[in-house]
matplotlib code that plots the C-alpha trace (Angstrom):
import matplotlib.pyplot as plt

x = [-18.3, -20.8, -18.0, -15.2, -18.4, -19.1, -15.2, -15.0, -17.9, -16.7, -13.4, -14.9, -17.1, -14.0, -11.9, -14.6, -16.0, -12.3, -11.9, -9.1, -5.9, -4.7, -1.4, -0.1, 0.1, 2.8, 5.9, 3.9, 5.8, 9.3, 12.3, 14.1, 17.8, 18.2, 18.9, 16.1, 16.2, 15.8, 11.9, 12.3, 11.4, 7.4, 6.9, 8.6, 10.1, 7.2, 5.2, 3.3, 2.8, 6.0, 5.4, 7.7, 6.2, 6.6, 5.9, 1.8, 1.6, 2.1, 2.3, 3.3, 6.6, 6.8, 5.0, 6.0, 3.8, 2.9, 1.7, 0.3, -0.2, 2.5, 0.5, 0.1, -2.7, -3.0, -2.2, -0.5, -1.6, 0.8, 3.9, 4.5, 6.2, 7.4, 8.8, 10.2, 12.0, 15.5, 14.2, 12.8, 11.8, 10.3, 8.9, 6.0, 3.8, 3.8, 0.8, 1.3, -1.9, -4.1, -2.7, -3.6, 0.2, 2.5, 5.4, 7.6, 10.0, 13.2, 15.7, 13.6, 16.1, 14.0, 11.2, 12.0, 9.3, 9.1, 6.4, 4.3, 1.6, -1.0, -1.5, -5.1, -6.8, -4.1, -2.9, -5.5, -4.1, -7.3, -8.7, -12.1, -10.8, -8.6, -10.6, -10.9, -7.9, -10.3, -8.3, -5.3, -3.8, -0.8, 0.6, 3.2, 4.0, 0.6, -0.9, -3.5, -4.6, -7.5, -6.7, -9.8, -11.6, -8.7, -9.2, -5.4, -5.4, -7.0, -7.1, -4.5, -2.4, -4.0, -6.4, -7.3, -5.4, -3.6, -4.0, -1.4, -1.4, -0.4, 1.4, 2.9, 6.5, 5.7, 2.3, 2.2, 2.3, -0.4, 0.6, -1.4, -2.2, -1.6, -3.0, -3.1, -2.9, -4.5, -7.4, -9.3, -12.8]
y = [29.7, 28.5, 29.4, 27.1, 24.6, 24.5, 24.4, 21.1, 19.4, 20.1, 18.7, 15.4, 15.4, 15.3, 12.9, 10.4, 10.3, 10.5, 8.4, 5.2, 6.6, 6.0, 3.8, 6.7, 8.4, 6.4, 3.6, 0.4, -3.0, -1.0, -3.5, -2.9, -2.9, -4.3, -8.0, -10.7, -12.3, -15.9, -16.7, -20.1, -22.5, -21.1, -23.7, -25.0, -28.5, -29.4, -29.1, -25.6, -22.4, -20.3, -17.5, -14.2, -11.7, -8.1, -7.1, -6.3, -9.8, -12.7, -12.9, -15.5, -16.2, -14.7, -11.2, -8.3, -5.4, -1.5, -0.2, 3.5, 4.9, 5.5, 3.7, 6.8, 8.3, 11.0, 8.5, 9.9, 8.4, 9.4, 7.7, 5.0, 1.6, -1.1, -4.2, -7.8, -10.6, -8.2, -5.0, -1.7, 1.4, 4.4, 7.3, 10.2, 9.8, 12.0, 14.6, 17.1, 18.1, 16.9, 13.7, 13.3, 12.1, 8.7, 7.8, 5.5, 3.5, 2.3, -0.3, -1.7, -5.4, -8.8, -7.0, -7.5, -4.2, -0.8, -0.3, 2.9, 4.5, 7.0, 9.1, 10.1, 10.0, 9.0, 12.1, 13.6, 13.1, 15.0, 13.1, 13.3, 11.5, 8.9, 6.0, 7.6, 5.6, 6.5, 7.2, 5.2, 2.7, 0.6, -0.5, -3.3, -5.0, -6.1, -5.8, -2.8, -2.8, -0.6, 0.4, 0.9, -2.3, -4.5, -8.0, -7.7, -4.7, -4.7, -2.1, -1.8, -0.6, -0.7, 2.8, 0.7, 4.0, 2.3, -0.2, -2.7, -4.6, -7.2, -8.2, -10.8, -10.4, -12.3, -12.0, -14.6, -17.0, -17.8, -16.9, -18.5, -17.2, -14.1, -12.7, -9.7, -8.7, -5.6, -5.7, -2.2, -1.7]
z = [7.1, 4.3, 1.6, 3.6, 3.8, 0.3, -0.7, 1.7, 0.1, -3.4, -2.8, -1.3, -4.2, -6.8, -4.9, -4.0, -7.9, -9.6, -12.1, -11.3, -12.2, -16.0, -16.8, -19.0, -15.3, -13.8, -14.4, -15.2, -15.8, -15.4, -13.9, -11.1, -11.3, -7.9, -8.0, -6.9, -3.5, -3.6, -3.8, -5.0, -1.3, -0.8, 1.6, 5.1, 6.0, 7.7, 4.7, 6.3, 3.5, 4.1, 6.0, 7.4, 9.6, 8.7, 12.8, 11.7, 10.5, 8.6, 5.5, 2.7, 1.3, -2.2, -0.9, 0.3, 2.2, 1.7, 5.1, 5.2, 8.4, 11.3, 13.8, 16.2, 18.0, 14.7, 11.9, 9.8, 6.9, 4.1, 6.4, 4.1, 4.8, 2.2, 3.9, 2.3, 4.7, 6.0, 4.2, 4.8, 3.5, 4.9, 3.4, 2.5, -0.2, -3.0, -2.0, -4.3, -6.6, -3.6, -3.3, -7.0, -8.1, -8.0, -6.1, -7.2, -5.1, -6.9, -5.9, -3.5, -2.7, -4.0, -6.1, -10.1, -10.7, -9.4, -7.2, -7.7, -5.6, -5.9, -2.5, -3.6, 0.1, 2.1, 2.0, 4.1, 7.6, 9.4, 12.1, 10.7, 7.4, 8.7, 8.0, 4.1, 1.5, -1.5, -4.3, -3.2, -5.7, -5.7, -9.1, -9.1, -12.8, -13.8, -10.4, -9.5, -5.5, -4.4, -1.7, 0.5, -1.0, -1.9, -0.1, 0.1, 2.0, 6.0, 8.5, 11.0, 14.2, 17.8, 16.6, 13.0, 11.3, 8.9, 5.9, 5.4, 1.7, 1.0, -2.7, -4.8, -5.8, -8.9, -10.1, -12.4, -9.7, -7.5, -3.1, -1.0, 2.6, 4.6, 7.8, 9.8, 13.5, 15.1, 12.1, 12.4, 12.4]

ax = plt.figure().add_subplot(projection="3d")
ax.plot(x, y, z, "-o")
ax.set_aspect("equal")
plt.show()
């Protein structure tokens, strides 16, 4: 029992103190081939910031979101969900090597980059660890989200076993407002 105690202890210890992940690691800056929606009308005719809602939230026109988690009572963190206004994608992240690897997702519609994430402690779907996200990065063209302390990334889902981010489309330009229903703790 000590053994298994010590194993646990060391693994935490290399996951919470690993270094950020390095761009050599993944796709950075790579173009999608899948043509852009049209992002061009940010605001309504009421003069109100655009918004769509991506059914955890609103969120501005000109973003889209990355939710990890599936929202039940286990939360199964590595479930991963990218969504844009009329698209959605659903899938596992990449949890090989301890969850120390990227996934990329391709020909996602309206996104000119690739969008590539690194599992790191999402993809420890333990109870005991579900609040835990260290590790867990999001790279999008010149964009890098933290996960767990990104102030574009909240808790959420009824349990707060999930974290939904979210991201410009075009990061050169500036998106203005976004909120979130069912925060966490």
């Amino acid at each position: 029992m000590l053994k298994l105690s010590l194993i646990v202890l060391a693994y935490c210890a290399l996951t919470v103190f690993a270094a950020p992940p390095h761009s050599g690691d993944h796709l950075t800056e790579v173009s999608s081939d899948v043509p852009s929606l049209d992002q061009e009308h940010f605001h309504s005719l009421d003069d109100k910031p655009c918004t769509w809602d991506d059914s955890l939230g609103e969120a501005a026109c000109g973003t889209f979101t990355v939710t990890f988690g599936d929202g039940g009572i286990w939360g199964n963190k590595p479930y991963t969900t990218v969504r844009l206004p009329g698209f959605q994608t659903n899938f596992m992240l990449n949890c090989s090597n301890h969850g120390d690897a990227w996934k990329a997702v391709e020909n996602t519609p309206g996104l000119p980059y690739i969008i590539s994430i690194h599992g790191g402690n999402a993809c420890i779907t333990t109870d005991f660890w579900w609040e835990a996200f260290d590790n867990a990065w999001i790279k999008y063209a010149n964009q890098w989200v933290d996960v767990p302390s990104d102030e574009r990334c909240k808790s959420v889902y009824w349990n707060g076993k999930g974290k939904r981010c979210v991201i410009a489309i075009k990061p050169e330009e500036k998106v203005v407002g976004a909120t979130v229903r069912g925060e966490g703790p």
